[in-house]
C-alpha positions, 0 to 999 in steps of 0.5 A: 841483820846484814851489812852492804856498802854503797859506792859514791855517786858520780856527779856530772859537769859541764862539758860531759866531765863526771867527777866525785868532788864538785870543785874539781868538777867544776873547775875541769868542765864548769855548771851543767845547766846556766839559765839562757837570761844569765848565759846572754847576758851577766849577773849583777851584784849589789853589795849592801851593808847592815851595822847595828852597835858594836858591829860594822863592816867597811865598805872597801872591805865589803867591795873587796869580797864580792869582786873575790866572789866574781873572780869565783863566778868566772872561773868555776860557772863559766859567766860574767858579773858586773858590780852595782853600786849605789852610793850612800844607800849601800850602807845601812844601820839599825839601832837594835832588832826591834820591831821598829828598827827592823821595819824601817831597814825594811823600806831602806830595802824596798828603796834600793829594789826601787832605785835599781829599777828607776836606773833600768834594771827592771828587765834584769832583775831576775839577773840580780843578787842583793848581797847583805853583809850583816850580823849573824843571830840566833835563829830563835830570833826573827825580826833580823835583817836576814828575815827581812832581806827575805821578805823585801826581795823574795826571789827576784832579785835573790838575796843573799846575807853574809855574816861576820862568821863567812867573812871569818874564812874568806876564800871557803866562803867566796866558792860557797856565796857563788854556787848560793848566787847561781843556784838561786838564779836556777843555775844547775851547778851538776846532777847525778852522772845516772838517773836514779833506776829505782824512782821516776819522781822523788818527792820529799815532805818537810814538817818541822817545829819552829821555836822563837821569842816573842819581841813582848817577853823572854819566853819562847813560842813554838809552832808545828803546823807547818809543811813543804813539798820538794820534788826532785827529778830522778837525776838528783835535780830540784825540780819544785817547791810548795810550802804552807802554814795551816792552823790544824794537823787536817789541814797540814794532811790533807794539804800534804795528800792533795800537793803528792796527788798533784805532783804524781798526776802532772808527772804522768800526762807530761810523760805519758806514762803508763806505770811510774815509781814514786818515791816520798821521803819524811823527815820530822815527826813520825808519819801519822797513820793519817797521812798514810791513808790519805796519801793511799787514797789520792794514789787509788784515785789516780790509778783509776782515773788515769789507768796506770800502774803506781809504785809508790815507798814511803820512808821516813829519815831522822838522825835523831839517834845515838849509833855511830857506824864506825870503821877500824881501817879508816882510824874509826872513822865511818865508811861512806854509803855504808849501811846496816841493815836490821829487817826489811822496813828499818835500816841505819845509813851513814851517808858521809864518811871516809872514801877511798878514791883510787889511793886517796881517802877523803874524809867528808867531815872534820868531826863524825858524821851522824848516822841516819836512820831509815824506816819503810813506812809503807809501800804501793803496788808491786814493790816488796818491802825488801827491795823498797828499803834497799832502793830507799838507802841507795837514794838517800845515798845519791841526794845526800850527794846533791847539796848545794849549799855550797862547794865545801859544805857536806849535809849529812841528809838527803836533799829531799829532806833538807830541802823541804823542812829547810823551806816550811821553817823559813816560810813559817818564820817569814811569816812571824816577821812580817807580823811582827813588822806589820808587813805583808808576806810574800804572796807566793807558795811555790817555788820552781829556784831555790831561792831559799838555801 
């Protein structure tokens, strides 16, 4: 067994500045990428409340926050924002979260998505945020508001639900609502200072079991078959995304196998490429020897259809574990990028933790950060297991990096992870809402914003 510590990930901003801590970042060079349609012109905020009984938010207390969270998209993204109000369809109310309230608050949405176009927004609606202040829920329960706002509006306009919990510490959450807002709108708020030397393409798969409650009883369901595909570039950016729901695990592999074929294959003749490093990250269920061997299959086919040369390392992440990777010096607290090596296919990370950054420690947490565990599931073409677990924890080091969730939030997980289990468990319980209201779904799969944080 051995030990090695890998150092924090420079970001890069706007203006060429790189940093560690992306509030400062942003604030000394502003977003590394702002879409031209928002850079010309502005984003638009539309507040909309939704009380139910016991709970209700004042509209003056509302339109307070989202000029706060303008104030924010001035000074760290560098764009103009203009409120839109709408009068009395701004405020909402539904009587419970019953398939009949919560289908009715779906056609009061659909009428503010309507009005917005009938007062010629229309050509501006990818510029467009629909704030929804609301009731948090429990996430077993779909038919809410937040499922709905989803549904209604997609990613154009994006969405954006704000609870009672992120109005229970304002000035954290104005920075985190904003980075939400330009994010979705394909904003790249900051990427990796280096591109990643190990990989060309990083593509993450997401499987993840979904429980929830039936409107008809108290007990709860549970749904397995389900996926996603997150492509990042080697710079840490989202780049993609796919999601499905399939009724059968062949179905969920062989969809699997056939999205990693296509994503390899248009990254070769884009950059006419003559050999490619491909990394894929799991998370949720242990990779099944299945998959393997259709993931091997659709490789082998490219290599010879299109003779070049692949290096592919499949790794699976889970913090499912109870080791903590503690450091006496930082008051048994654990050392960021430190990792612990057990054998060349398996491996303990803990990503987040203490750094020292010239004389200050920062601390990432305010409670412990879990240790992730890291295992070489298999590799393809020339690389040795060794250096494909090495590269692997040096990658899962940099993502964890790359969240963008918001300015004061740390994920303890690489976003290649979190992203696409993140997206086939919201596009599984869109799916039960919109049954349960008897509405259609959103049509599309794929994903080039990520409209779903």
């Amino acid at each position: 067994m051995e030990y090695d510590i890998i150092p924090l990930p420079k970001r890069k901003f706007g203006n060429d500045i790189t940093d560690i801590v992306p509030v400062r970042g942003l604030r000394s060079g502003g977003p590394y990428y702002t879409p031209g349609n928002v850079k010309e012109d502005r984003v638009y905020l539309v507040p909309v409340i939704v009380n139910i009984p016991e709970f209700s938010l004042g509209y003056d207390q509302v339109l307070e926050a989202v000029e706060e969270v303008c104030t924010v998209l001035k000074d760290y993204f560098r764009i103009r924002s203009e409120v839109i109000e709408l009068g009395k369809s701004q405020v909402l109310s539904i009587a419970d979260y019953s398939a009949s309230s919560v289908h009715n608050l779906y056609y009061k949405l659909n009428e503010i998505k309507q009005e917005l176009v009938r007062r010629g927004y229309r050509e501006k609606l990818s510029n467009i945020a629909i704030l929804v202040f609301t009731r948090s829920t429990a996430p077993q329960i779909k038919v809410t508001p937040y499922y709905v706002t989803k549904i209604v509006f997609g990613y154009k306009p994006i969405s954006q639900v704000i609870t009672e919990k992120a109005m229970a510490n304002p000035k954290m959450s104005y920075t985190n609502i904003a980075l939400g807002i330009f994010t979705k709108m394909g904003g790249i708020p900051w990427r990796l200072n280096k591109l990643m030397p190990s990989t060309d393409l990083i593509i993450g798969v997401g499987r993840t079991t979904l429980r929830y409650r039936r409107l008809s009883s108290r007990g709860e369901v549970v749904e397995s078959q389900m996926g996603s595909v997150a492509i990042m570039r080697s710079d840490g950016v989202f780049k993609e995304a796919r999601a499905t729901v399939v009724r059968t695990k062949d179905e969920l592999v062989n969809w699997i196998a056939e999205n990693i074929s296509r994503t390899i294959n248009s990254f070769i003749l884009k950059h006419a490429l003559e050999e490619i490093n491909v990394s894929i990250h799991y998370s949720g269920k242990k990779v099944s020897r299945e998959e393997m061997e259709s993931i091997e299959e659709v490789v082998e086919e490219i290599k010879r259809r299109e003779n070049v040369r692949i290096n592919v390392k499949i790794v699976h992440i889970t913090d499912d574990i109870p080791h903590r990777l503690l450091c006496e010096r930082y008051n048994m607290y654990p050392l960021s990028g430190f990792c612990w090596i057990l054998s060349e296919q398996e491996a303990y990370i803990t990503p987040l933790g203490a750094s020292l950054v010239g004389s200050k420690v920062y601390y990432s947490f305010t409670g412990i950060p879990h240790t992730l565990k890291v295992t070489l599931v298999k590799t393809i073409g020339s690389l040795t297991p060794r250096d494909a677990l090495i590269d692997s924890l040096h990658e899962i080091q940099s993502l964890t990096f790359m969240h963008l969730a918001g300015l004061n939030i740390n994920i303890n997980e690489p976003v290649s992870t979190k992203y696409s289990r993140e997206l086939a468990y919201l596009v599984k319980s869109l799916e039960i809402t919109s049954k349960a209201i008897a509405v259609q779904p959103l049509a599309t799969t794929t994903y080039d914003k990520l409209w779903f944080l």
